[in-house]
N, C-alpha and C positions, 0 to 999 in steps of 0.2 A: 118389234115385239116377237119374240120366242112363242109359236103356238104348237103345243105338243098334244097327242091324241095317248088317252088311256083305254085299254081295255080291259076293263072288270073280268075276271075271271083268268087272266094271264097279267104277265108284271111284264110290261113292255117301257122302254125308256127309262125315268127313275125313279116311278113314286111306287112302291109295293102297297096297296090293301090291305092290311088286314084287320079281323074283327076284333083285335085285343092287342095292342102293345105295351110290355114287359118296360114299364118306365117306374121304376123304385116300387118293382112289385105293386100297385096299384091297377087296379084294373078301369079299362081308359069308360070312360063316362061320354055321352055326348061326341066332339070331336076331340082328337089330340094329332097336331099336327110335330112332330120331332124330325133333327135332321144327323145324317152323318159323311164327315170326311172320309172315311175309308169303308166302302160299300163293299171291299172284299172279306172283312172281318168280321160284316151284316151278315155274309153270303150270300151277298152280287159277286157277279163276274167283274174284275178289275182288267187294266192295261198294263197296272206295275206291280212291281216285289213289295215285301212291305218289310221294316222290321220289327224286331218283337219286345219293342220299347214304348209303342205308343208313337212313332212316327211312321213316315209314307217314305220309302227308297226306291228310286227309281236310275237304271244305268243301261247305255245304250250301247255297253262293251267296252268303251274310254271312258266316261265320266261319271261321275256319281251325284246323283243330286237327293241330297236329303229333308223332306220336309217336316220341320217341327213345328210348325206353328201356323196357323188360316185362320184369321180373321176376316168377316163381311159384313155388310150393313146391308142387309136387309130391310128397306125403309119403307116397303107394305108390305103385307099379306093379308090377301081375301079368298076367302072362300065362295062362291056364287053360286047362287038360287038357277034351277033351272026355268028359261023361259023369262029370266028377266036381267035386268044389268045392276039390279043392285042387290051389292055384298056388304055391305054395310052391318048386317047382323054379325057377320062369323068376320071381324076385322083385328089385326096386329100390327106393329111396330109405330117409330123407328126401333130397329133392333139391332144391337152389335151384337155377331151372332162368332163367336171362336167355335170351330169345327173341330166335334172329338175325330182322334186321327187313332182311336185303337176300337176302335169299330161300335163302340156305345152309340145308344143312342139318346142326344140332347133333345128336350121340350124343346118348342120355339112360345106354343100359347097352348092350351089346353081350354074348350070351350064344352061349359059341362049344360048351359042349358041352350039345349038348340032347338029352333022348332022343328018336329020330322018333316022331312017333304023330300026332292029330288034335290041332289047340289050337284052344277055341272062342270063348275072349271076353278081351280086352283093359279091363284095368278101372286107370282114372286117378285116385285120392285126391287133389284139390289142397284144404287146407287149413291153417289156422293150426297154427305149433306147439304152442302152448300145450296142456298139459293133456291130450297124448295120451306114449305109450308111449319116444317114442322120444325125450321134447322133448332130453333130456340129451344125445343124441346127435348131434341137429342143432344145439342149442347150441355144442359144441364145434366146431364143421364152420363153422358160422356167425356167429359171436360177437356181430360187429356186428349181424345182422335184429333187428329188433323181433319179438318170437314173437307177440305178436297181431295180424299181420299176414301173409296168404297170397299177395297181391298189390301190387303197385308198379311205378308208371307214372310217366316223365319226360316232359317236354314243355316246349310252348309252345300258349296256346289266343291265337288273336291279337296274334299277338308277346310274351306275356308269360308266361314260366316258369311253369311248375307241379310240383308231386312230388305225387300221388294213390295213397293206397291203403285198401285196402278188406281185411276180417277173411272172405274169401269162403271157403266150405266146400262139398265138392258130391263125390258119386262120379260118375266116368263108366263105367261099362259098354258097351264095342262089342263086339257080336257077331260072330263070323264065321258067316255061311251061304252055302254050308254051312262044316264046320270046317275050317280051314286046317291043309291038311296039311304038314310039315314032315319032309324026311329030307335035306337038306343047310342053302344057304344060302339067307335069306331076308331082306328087308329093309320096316318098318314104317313110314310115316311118317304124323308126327303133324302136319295142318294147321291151325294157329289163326288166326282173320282177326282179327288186334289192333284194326284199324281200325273194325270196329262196334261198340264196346264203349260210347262213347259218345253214340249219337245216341236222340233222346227215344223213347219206345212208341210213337208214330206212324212214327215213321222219317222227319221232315219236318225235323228241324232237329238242332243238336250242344247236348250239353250242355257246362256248362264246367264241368273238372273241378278247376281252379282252385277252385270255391267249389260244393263238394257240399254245403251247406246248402240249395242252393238248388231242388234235386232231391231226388227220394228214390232214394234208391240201391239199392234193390229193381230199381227198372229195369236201368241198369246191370250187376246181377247176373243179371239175364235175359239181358241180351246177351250175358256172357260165356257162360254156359251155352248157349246157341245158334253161339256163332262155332265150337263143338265141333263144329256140326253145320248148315255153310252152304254144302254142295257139291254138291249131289244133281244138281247137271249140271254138274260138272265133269271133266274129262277126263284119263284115262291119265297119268302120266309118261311120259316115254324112258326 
C-alpha cells in the first residue's frame, strides 16, 4: 500500500484542496472527489510536453511516444473518518475510470450528504477485477473489459499504434494532515501524470510500449505508482 502525507494549506504530492470545484459550473456540495490525466493543463507541474489536441506527448530527443487514450479501474474509493477505520459512509466504485488527457476535470462520485466532522485519509484501490468481491458487478457495468486487466493505454510510439495493458494492483492511501475538516462544500482532485509511465528506471530514455517484451514491466508499474505522487512543488489551483 501507497501511504502518502497531505498537507492542508500547501498542494504537496497529487491531491489539491480546494473549497469549490468548477465541475459543469455547479458548485460542489458536501464532497466531490474528480480526477485528471494531465495535471499540467490543471496547473500542476508535469514531467512532459503535451499536445494541444487532448493527448499527453512525451520525447526523450529519439522517440516520440504519444498518449491518447488511459483507461483504470479503480475498484474502491473511500474517504475515512478521522480516528476510526471505517469509511463506509463516503464509499465508490467498481469504476472504469478513462482519464481526461486535456486537463478537464472528471467526477469519479460526488457525495452531497456528508456528516461534518474530521476526514483523514483518502485511499484508491486500482486493480484487476478478476477474483475479488464485486467482479459480477463490474461485469455487468462493463461487459466488454477484459477482468484481467486494470489498466489500458492507447497510442502511438513513433508513428505507430499501440493498445498496452498491464494486470496492475496497488492501494493508495493519502493522508490528510492535519484531518480535513469538512462542514459544507469541499472539492478533491485527483492528479495523475500519464506521461511518465513509460520512461525506463533511469528516466534517460521512453520505452516502447508497443513491444513490452522487451522491458520488464515492473518498471513501468513503478512509475505508475509514483505519477500518484509527482508534485511536491506544485502549485495551488484557482
Amino acid at each position: 500500500m501507497r501511504r502518502l502525507i497531505i498537507l492542508l494549506g500547501t498542494v504537496l504530492l497529487t491531491i489539491a484542496i480546494v473549497t469549490s470545484c468548477n465541475l459543469g459550473e455547479t458548485e460542489t456540495q458536501g464532497v466531490t472527489l474528480a480526477v485528471t490525466g494531465n495535471p499540467e493543463e490543471a496547473g500542476l507541474r508535469s514531467l512532459h510536453s503535451r499536445a494541444l489536441d487532448g493527448t499527453v506527448e512525451v520525447t526523450d530527443g529519439e522517440n516520440t511516444l504519444v498518449i491518447e487514450r488511459v483507461q483504470m479501474v479503480f475498484f474502491e474509493i473511500n474517504v475515512g473518518v478521522a480516528d476510526s477505520m471505517d469509511s463506509e459512509d463516503l464509499e465508490a466504485g467498481p469504476i472504469l475510470m478513462e482519464l481526461p488527457l486535456d486537463g478537464t476535470l472528471t467526477p469519479i462520485f460526488q457525495a452531497v450528504d456528508v456528516t461534518p466532522g474530521f476526514y483523514e485519509e483518502l485511499e484508491i484501490e486500482v486493480k484487476i477485477p478478476e477474483g475479488h468481491d464485486n467482479q459480477s458487478d463490474f461485469e455487468a457495468q462493463y461487459p466488454e473489459w477484459d477482468i484481467d486487466v486494470s489498466i489500458r493505454v492507447e497510442g502511438t510510439f513513433n508513428g505507430e499504434a499501440f493498445v498496452y495493458t498491464q494486470d496492475f494492483n496497488d492501494d493508495f492511501e493519502l493522508e490528510f494532515d492535519p484531518p480535513l475538516e469538512i462542514n459544507g462544500g469541499i472539492g478533491l482532485i485527483l492528479a495523475i501524470d500519464v506521461g511518465t509511465w513509460f520512461w525506463n528506471e533511469d528516466k534517460t530514455g521512453l520505452l516502447d510500449p508497443s513491444d513490452p517484451v522487451s522491458f520488464d514491466i515492473s518498471i513501468v508499474e513503478a512509475n505508475i505508482e509514483d505519477s500518484f505522487e509527482a508534485f511536491e512543488d506544485s502549485q495551488e489551483l484557482d
